[in-house]
N, C-alpha and C positions, 0 to 999 in steps of 0.2 A: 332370625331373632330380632325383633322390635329393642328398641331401645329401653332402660326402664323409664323416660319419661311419655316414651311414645306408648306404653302397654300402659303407663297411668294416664293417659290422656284416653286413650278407648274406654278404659274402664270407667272415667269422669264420664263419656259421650255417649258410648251406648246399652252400659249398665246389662251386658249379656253377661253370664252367670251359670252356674250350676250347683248344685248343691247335692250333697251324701254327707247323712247324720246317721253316727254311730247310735242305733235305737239300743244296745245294748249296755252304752255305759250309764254313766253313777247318773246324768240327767238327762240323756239325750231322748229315749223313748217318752220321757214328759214334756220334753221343749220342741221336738219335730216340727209338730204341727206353727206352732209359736211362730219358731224361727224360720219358715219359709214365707208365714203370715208378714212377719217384721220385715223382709228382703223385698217381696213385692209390695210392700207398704212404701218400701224407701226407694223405690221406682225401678230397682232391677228386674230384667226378663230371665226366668228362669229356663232354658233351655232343655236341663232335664232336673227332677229331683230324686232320692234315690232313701231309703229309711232302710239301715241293714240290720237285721236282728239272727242273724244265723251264722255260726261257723264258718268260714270260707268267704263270705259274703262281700265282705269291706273291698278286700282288691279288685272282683268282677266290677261293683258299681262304680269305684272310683275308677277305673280303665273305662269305664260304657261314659260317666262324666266329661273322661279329658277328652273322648276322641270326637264328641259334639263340639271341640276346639271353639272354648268358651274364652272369653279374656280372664275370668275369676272364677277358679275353682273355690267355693267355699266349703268349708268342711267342717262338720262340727262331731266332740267328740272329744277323747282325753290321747298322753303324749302317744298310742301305739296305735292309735287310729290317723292321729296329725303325722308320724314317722313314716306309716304306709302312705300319706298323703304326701311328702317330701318327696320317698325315694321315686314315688310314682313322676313326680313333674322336676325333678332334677334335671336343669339344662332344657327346659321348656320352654315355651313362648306363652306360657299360662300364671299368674299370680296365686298365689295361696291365700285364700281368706281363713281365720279362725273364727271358728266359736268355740270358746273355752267350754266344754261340756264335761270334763271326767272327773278324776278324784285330783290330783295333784299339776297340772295345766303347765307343765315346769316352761314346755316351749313358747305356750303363750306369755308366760310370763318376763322371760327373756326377750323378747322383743316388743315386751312393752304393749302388751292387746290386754284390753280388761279384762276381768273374769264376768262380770254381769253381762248380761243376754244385750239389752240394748246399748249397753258401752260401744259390747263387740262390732253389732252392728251398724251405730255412728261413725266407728272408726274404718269401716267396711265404704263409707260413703264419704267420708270427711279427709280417710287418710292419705298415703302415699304407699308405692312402690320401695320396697327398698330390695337390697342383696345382702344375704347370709350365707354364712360355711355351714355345709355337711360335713359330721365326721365319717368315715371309711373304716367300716371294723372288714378284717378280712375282704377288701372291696364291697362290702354293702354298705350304702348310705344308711347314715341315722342323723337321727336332726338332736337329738339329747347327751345320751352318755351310755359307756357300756360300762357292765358293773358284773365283778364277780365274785364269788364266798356265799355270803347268807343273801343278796337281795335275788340269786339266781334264782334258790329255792322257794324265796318269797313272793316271785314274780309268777311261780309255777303255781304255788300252793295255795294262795290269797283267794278265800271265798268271795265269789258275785255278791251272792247277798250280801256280805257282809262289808263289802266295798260301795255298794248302793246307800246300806243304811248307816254309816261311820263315815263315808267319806276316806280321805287319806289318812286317816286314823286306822284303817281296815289292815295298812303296813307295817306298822307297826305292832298293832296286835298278832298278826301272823306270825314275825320275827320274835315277839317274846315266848310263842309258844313252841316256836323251831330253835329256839338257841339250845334250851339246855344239851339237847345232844348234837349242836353243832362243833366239826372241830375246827380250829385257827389252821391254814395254811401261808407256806411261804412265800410271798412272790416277787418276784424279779423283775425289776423295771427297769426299761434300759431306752436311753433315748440322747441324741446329739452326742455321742459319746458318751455319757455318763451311766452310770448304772447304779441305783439305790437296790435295798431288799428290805421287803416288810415282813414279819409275823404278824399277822390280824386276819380277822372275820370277814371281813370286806375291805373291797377296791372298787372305787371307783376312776374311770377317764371319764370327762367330763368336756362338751363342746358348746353348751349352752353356761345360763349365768345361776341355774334353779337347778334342784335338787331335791328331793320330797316337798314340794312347793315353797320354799327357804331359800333366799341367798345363801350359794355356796363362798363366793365375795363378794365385795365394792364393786370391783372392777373386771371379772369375768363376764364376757357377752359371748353371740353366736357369730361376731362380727369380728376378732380380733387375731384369725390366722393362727389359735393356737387351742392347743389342748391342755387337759388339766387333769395329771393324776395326782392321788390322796387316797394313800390308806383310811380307815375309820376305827379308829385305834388301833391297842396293842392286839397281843396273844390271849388275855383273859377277854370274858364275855364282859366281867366289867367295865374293863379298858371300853368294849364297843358300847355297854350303855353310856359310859358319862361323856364319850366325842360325839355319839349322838345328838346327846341333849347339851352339848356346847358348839357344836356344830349348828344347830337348829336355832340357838341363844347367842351367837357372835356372828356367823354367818356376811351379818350385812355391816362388820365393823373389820372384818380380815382382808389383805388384799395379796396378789398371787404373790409377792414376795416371801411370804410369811407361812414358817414352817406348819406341816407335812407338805406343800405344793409341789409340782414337780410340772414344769411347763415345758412345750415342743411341739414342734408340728408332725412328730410321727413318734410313737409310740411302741415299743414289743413288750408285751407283755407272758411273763412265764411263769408256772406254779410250781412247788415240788409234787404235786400229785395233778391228773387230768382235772379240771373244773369246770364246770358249767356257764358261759358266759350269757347272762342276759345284755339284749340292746334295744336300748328305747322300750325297754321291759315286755321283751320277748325272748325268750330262752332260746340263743342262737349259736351250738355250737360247743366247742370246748378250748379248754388252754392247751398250747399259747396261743396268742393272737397279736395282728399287729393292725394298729391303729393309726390311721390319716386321717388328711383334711381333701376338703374340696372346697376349696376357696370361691367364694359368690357362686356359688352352685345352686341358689334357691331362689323366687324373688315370691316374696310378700306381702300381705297390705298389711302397715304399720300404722301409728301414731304418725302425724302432720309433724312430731315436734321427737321423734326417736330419732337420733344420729344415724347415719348412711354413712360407713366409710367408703 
């Protein structure tokens, strides 16, 4: 393994590359063409390219990507396409490039990548290497948050179209029309010794700074060795409409200290009933589950000016 100043100095000098664009999500099948245009505009050789539009498809291209053992895997796409792209170069000699392409960009957003097409790609020429934690649901890598109750079922049930043409608003329409016969379960958190219990609709653990594209806090990144569980309100559905919409409306003025937080590097999570757990919003599994870190287990192209711990 290269150093990260030595894999950011290859990638400054000879700009080898690959790229797999999720053609499926909310802009990728319109921006493909674009953003390969933009990359060998901005002088990278593209070693392979790859446009996935099929079921099954994303993991073969991006495994046929990494093993052209490019210095910068770019990838574009939304968080479950960027997720498959983590777990795949976890402990790699490879960088992770974003293009923010999907409905809610939460990992781009935490590490500080623009959501504009040519942002992304300046910052793809202009930036630096850095290192980020993976969290570990039941030992698989995720680069966002696992989340169980209503976003499992919403993760399941959320129309394409309807995600294409709404955007991250597509989630929330989903959830309003899954709640009424959703029920509240109990869960059991238990970590460094301690153990809370929630009654609510949803949980989430949380390993990045974003959340339905929102600051979850100030001070939550991908970088800080810790995890982050928070109910999303009580037992009533209303309890989880108005933490929602204060959730979404304080978000970037809370910081981990400030109650529901529950912060740790490992996580067990347990319901009174089996539950569906989505991760990086893909339905992986069920309760309990226990939840780690993988401390600099990623490296990235950042912002020139994003903190490196």
């Amino acid at each position: 393994m290269r150093s990260k100043q030595e894999l950011d100095a290859a990638i400054r000098r000879e700009r080898r590359a690959a790229l797999v664009v999720n053609a499926r999500s909310r802009r990728g099948r319109r921006l493909y063409q674009e953003a390969r245009a933009r990359l060998t505009g901005a002088g990278f050789t593209l070693l392979g390219s790859y446009p996935t539009d099929r079921p099954g498809e994303l993991e073969a291209s991006l495994a046929r990507a990494a093993e052209l053992a490019p210095d910068l895997l770019v990838v574009g796409g939304g968080d479950g396409t960027i997720g498959a792209a983590a777990r795949l170069l976890a402990h790699r000699d490879i960088a992770l490039g974003l293009l923010p392409l999907g409905t809610t960009n939460n990992f781009a957003r935490t590490v500080g990548v623009p959501i504009d097409l040519d942002a992304a790609v300046t910052t793809l020429v202009d930036g630096k290497v850095i290192d980020v934690d993976l969290g570990l649901a039941d030992g698989m890598p995720f680069a966002n948050h696992v989340g169980i109750g209503l976003s499992a079922d919403v993760m399941a049930q959320a129309p394409a179209r309807l995600k294409r043409v709404t955007g991250r608003l597509a989630y929330p329409v989903t959830a309003l029309a899954l709640l009424t016969g959703h029920r509240p379960m109990r869960v059991t958190v238990r970590a460094d010794g301690r153990s809370r219990e929630y009654v609510t609709h949803q949980l989430y653990v949380a390993n990045g700074g974003f959340q339905a594209g929102r600051p979850i806090t100030a001070d939550a990144n991908a970088d800080d060795r810790l995890l982050v569980a928070y109910p999303v309100g009580g037992p009533t559905r209303r309890d989880l409409l108005r933490a929602t919409a204060r959730n979404a409306a304080t978000g970037h003025r809370r910081t981990l200290d400030d109650e529901p937080f529950l912060t740790a590097g490992e996580i067990l999570l347990d319901t009174d009933r089996p539950a569906p757990v989505e991760v990086d919003g893909e339905v992986r599994g069920r309760t309990p589950v226990r939840i780690g870190l993988d401390a600099n287990a990623l490296r990235v192209m950042a912002p020139a000016d994003v903190l490196d711990h």
